[in-house]
N, C-alpha and C positions, 0 to 999 in steps of 0.2 A: 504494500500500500504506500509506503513511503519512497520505493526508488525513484518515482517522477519528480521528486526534491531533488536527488543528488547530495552527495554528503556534503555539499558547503549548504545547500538548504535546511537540510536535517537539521546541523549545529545550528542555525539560523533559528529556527524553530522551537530548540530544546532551549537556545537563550533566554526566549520569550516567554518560556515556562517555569515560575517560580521556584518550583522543585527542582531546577534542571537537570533535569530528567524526562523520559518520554515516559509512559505506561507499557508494561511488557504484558506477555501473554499470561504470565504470574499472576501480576498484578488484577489482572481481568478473572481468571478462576480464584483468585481469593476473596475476593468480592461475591462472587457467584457462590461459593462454599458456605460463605459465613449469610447470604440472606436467605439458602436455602435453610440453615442450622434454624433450632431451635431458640438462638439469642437473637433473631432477627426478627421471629415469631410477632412481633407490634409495628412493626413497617408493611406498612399498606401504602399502595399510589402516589408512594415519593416516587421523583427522580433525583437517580443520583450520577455524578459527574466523576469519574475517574481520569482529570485530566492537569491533575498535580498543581492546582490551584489557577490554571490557564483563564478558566470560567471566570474567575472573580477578578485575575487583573485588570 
């Protein structure tokens, strides 16, 4: 998804992201594990953003 950046885009990208960092395929199943778990059990009809605070800058 990301090669039509090209890695000076990439880095471009990851600057612009708080975390800098991008989100991994980890990060996306850990999300997914813990709102299927029973601690997530009270989350109904959020959306949630996994994009390392991108959203809010």
């Amino acid at each position: 998804m990301l090669q039509r950046f090209g890695s000076d885009g990439i880095e471009d990208l990851r600057q612009t992201i708080p975390l800098k960092e991008l989100a991994t395929t980890d990060d996306v199943a850990n999300l997914v594990f813990f709102l299927a778990s029973d601690a997530a059990k009270h989350i109904t009809g959020a959306t949630i953003s996994l994009s390392g605070g991108l959203v809010l800058h």
